[in-house]
C-alpha positions in Angstrom: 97.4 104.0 110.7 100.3 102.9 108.5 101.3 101.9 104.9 103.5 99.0 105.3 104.8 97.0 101.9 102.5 94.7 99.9 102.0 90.8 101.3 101.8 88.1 98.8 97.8 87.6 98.2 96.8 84.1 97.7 94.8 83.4 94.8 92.8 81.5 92.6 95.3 81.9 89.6 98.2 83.7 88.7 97.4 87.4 87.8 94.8 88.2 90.0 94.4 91.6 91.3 93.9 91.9 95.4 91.1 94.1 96.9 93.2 98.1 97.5 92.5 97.1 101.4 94.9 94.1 100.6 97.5 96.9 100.6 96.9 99.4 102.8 95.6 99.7 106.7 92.2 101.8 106.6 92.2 104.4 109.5 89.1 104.6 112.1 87.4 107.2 110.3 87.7 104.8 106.8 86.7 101.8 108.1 83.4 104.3 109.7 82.6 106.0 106.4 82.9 104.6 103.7 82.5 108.1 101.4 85.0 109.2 103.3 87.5 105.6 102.1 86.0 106.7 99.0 87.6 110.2 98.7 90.8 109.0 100.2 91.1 106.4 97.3 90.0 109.5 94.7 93.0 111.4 96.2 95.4 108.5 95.5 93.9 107.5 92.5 94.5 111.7 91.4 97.9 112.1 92.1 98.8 109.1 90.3 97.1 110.1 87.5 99.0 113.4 88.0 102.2 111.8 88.2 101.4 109.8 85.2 100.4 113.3 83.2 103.3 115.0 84.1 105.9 112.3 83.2 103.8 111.8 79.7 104.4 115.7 78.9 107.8 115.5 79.6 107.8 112.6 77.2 106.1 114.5 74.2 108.0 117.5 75.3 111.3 115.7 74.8 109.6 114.2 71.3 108.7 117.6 69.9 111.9 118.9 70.1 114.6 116.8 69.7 113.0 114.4 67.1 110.2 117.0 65.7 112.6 119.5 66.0 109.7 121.9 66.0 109.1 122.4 70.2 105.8 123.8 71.3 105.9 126.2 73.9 103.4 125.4 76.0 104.2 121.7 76.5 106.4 123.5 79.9 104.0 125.7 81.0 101.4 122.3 81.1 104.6 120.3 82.3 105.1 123.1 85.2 101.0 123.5 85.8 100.7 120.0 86.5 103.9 119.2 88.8 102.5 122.2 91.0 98.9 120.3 90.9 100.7 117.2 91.8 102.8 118.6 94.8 99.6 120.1 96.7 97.1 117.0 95.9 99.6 114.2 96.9 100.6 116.9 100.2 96.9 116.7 100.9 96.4 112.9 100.5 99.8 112.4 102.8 97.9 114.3 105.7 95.1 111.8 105.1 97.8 108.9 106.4 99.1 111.3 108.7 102.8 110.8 107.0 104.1 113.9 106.6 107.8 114.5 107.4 107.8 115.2 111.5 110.5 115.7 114.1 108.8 113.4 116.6 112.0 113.1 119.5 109.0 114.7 122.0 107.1 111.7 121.2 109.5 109.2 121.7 110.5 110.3 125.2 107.5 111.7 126.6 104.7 109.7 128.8 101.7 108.6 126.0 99.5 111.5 127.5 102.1 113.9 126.9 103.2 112.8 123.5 99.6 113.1 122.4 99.0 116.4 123.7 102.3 117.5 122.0 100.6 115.8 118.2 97.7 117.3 119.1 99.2 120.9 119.5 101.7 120.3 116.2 98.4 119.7 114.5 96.5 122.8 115.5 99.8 124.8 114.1 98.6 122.8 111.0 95.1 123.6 111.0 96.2 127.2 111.7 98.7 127.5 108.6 96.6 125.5 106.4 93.8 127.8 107.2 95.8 130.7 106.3 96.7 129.1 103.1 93.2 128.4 102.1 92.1 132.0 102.4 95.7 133.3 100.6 95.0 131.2 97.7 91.2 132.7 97.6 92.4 135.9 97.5 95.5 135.5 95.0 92.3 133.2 92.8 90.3 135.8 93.0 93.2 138.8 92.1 94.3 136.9 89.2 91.0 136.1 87.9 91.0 138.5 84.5 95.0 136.7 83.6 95.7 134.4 81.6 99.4 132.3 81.2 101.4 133.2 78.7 102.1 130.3 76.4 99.0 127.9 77.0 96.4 130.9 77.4 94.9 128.4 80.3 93.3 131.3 83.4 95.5 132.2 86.1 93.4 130.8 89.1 93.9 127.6 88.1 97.7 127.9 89.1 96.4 128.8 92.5 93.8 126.9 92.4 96.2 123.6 92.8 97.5 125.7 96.3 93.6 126.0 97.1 92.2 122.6 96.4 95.4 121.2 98.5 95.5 123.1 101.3 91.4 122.4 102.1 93.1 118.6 101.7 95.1 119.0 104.5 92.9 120.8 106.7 90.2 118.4 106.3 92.5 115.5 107.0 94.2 117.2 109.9 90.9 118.5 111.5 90.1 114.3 111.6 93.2 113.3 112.8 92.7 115.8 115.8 89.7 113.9 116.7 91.0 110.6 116.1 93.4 111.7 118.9 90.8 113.0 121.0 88.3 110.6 120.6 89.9 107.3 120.0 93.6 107.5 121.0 94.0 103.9 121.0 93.7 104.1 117.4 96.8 106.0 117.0 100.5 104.8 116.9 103.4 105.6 119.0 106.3 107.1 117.2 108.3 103.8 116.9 105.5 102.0 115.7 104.5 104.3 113.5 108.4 104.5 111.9 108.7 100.7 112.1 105.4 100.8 109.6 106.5 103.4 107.6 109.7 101.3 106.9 107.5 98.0 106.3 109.4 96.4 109.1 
């Protein structure tokens, strides 16, 4: 799988908006199930919105107080709530390309069979620490159910629940990219291809 630059789309006039697929490679397992595309897209499609949300309560943070001159204090507590939501959804929708930041020399070097089997372990480390994660961010949900934050009133667990909801992300996606490996390893990059992609080259 990669996410290389967008391609000039031919069309019928000027304007026209290309199909998403235009833009991105589907992996096997989105090209199979197409609820499963789906959910990908969602988790794109969320951590832009995300993104969007936190730069637009900056923005009214910023009005309230220097033009209003009358700054609400919970605009930062939102501001800091959603950047947290945004770093654990768009971790989660990075596993689902696979793209997360890896030292990959191994990989380069090593015969394919090897190289796989070395991915393959780094991703049961993942499975193993995202697991833990899951069931630390239950526990810390469930601990801090009766608070509330201090300036927006909002519960606790939804703080946590950003660590939660991303976590389950990555496992899910790294559980399916262990079998893509097992199962259909000619679906799956060599390093240098895989950087080249990356790069858009």
């Amino acid at each position: 799988m990669s996410m290389q630059s967008p391609k000039p789309v031919p069309g019928d006039r000027d304007g026209q908006v290309p199909d998403l697929d235009t833009y991105i490679e589907r992996d096997h397992y989105e090209r199979k199930w197409r609820l499963y595309a789906l959910l990908v897209d969602g988790e794109r499609l969320l951590a832009g919105a995300l993104l969007i949300a936190v730069f637009a309560m900056i923005i009214f943070q910023v009005f309230t107080r220097y033009v209003l001159a009358s700054p609400l204090p919970w605009t930062e507590e939102i501001a800091r709530l959603l950047v947290v939501w945004l770093t654990f959804v768009g971790a989660g929708f990075v596993s689902s390309r696979n793209a997360h930041i890896a030292v990959d020399i191994l990989a380069v070097y090593l015969p394919r069979r090897l190289a796989t089997a070395s991915q393959i372990f780094a991703l049961l480390l993942v499975v193993a620490a995202a697991g833990y994660m899951v069931w630390a961010a239950l526990s810390l949900m469930v601990l801090t159910g009766p608070l509330e934050m201090t300036a927006s009133s909002l519960p606790m667990p939804l703080l946590y629940g950003a660590v939660l909801v991303g976590y389950l992300m990555i496992l899910g996606h790294t559980l399916l990219n262990i079998a893509l490996h097992l199962r259909h390893p000619e679906e799956i990059p060599d390093a240098v291809e895989k950087a080249a992609s990356m790069e858009g080259l």
